[in-house]
N, C-alpha and C positions, 0 to 999 in steps of 0.2 A: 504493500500500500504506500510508503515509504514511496519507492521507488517510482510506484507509477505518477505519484502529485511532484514527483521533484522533475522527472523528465518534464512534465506538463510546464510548469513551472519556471525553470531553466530555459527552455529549448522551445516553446511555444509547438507542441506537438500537438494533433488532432488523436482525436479519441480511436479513431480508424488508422490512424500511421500508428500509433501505440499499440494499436493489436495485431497490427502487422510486422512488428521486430523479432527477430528470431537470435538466436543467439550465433547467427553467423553476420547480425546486424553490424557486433561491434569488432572494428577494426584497431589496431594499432601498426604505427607505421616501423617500417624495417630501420631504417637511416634514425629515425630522431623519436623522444618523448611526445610524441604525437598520437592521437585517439581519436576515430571518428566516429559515427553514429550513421549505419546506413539507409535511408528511407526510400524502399522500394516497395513491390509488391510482392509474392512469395506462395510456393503451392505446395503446401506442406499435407501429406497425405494424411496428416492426423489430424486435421484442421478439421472437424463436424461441425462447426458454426453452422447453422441455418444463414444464418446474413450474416455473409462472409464480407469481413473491410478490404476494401482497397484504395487506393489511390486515386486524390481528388481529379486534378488535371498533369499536364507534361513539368507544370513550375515544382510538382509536389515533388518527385524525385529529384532526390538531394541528398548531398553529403554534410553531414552539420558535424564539427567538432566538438568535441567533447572535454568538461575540465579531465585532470588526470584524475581529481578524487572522485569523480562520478564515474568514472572509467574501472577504479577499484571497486566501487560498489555494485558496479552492475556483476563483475566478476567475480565478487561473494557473492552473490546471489545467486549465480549460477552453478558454482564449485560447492557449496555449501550448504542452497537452501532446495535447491528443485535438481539435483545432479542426479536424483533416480527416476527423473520422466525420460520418455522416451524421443517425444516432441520438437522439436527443434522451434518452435513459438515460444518465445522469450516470457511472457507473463501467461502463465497458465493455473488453475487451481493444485490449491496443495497436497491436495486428496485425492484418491482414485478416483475415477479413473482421468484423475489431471487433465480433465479438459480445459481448453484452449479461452481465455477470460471473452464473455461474449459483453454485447454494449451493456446490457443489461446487468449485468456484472460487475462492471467498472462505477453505472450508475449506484450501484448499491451501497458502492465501498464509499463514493461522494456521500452518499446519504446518511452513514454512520459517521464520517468525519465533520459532517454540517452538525451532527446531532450534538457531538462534542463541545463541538466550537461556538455553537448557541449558546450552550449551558455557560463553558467559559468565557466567553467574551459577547454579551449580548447586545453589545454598542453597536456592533458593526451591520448587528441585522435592524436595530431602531430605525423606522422609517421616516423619523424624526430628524434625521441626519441625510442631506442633499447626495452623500457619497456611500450611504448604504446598501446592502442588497439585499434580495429576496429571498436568493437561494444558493446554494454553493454549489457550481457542476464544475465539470472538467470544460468548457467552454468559458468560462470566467477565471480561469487559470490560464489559458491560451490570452483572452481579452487585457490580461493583470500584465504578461509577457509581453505583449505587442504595444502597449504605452510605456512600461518602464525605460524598452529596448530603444524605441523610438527618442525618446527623451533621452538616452544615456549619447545616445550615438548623436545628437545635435549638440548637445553639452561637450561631446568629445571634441567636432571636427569645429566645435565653436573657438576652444580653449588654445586647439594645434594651430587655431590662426591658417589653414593651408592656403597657399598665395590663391591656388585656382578656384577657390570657394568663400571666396570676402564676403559676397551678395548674400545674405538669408535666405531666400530665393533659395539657390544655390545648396546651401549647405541643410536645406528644407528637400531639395528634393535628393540628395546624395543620401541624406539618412532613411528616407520612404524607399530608394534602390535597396538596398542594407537589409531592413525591415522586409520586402516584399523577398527578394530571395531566401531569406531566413525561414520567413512563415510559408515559403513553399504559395504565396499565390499567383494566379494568373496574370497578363499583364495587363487585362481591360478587368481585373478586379477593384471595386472601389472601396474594399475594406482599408487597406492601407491609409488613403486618403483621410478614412474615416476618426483616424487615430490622428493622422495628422492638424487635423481640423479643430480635434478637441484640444492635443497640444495648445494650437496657437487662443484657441478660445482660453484654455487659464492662464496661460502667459500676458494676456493683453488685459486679462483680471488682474492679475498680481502686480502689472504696472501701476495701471489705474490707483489700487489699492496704497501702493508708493508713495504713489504724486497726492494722494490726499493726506497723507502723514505725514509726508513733507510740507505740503503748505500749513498743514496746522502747526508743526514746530516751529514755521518759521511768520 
């Protein structure tokens, strides 16, 4: 469970590419400390899914790297926790007869970690609060990834000053490149935009919010 909210989390993975890793998913490179995460699609004969995941469009295959310490964890997990299935599907149940985790199964595991996290932190579900939510899925851990990432990587190429990217413009749309090949989408997808959009909508809040603190001090 672990493992499945930290890919999600990390790596902005679809609940369908997550049930498509196998343990031939993770790669590490020959030459260097390097670890990849492969996302394709896979015809694993032990696969009994009824509705079998696969791969959204051509943008979703993709190679994403991987930290080193997610790279060790995937590999306890494999050497240690599930090494007596037979499967080659990376996230399967623990039990006989180790079938293969279906949606319905991944929902479930959301649904006991929401239950938790209600009880402990009931702030976050208050609807009282403009940045709450309703409900905790694995699609809101993709949504939580695809703003962080976008925001880190404008803040990044903000800070490096890069000569070819002065213009905001610019360094607005290098970080939505970035983001959209990460999150594996389309090129006439307008999710990416979507994150863009709200970016610049809190940033032009938080100015605002500035300049009237400022004139008040002064």
């Amino acid at each position: 469970n672990f493992l499945i909210v930290h890919l999600m989390m990390n790596y902005g993975l679809r609940v369908g590419e997550l049930m498509l890793l196998t343990k031939r998913s993770i790669k590490k490179s020959l030459n260097s400390d390097s670890y990849s995460l492969i996302i394709t699609n896979t015809d694993d004969e032990h696969d009994s899914r009824l509705r079998k995941p696969s791969i959204k469009n051509e943008q979703s295959y993709r190679v994403i790297k991987l930290d080193s310490m997610d790279y060790k964890f995937l590999l306890l997990y494999i050497e240690k926790i599930r090494y007596c299935n037979s499967s080659d599907i990376l996230f399967t149940s623990l039990k006989p007869p180790y079938s293969p985790l279906s949606y319905s199964s991944i929902n479930a595991i959301f649904k006991m970690i929401e239950l938790a996290f209600r009880t402990l932190h009931p702030i976050y579900f208050d609807d009282t609060n403009i940045d709450s939510i309703q409900k905790l899925t694995p699609h809101v851990c993709r949504h939580t990834w695809a703003y962080t990432t976008l925001a880190f990587a404008i803040k990044k190429y903000r800070n490096e000053r890069i000569q070819s990217l002065k213009i905001n413009n610019e360094i607005m749309q290098k970080a939505l490149e970035d983001l959209r090949v990460l999150g594996g989408w389309s090129a006439n997808s307008t999710m990416p935009g979507y994150y863009a959009k709200r970016f610049i909508v809190d940033n032009a809040n938080l100015i605002n919010l500035q300049r009237i603190s400022q004139e008040f001090r002064e």
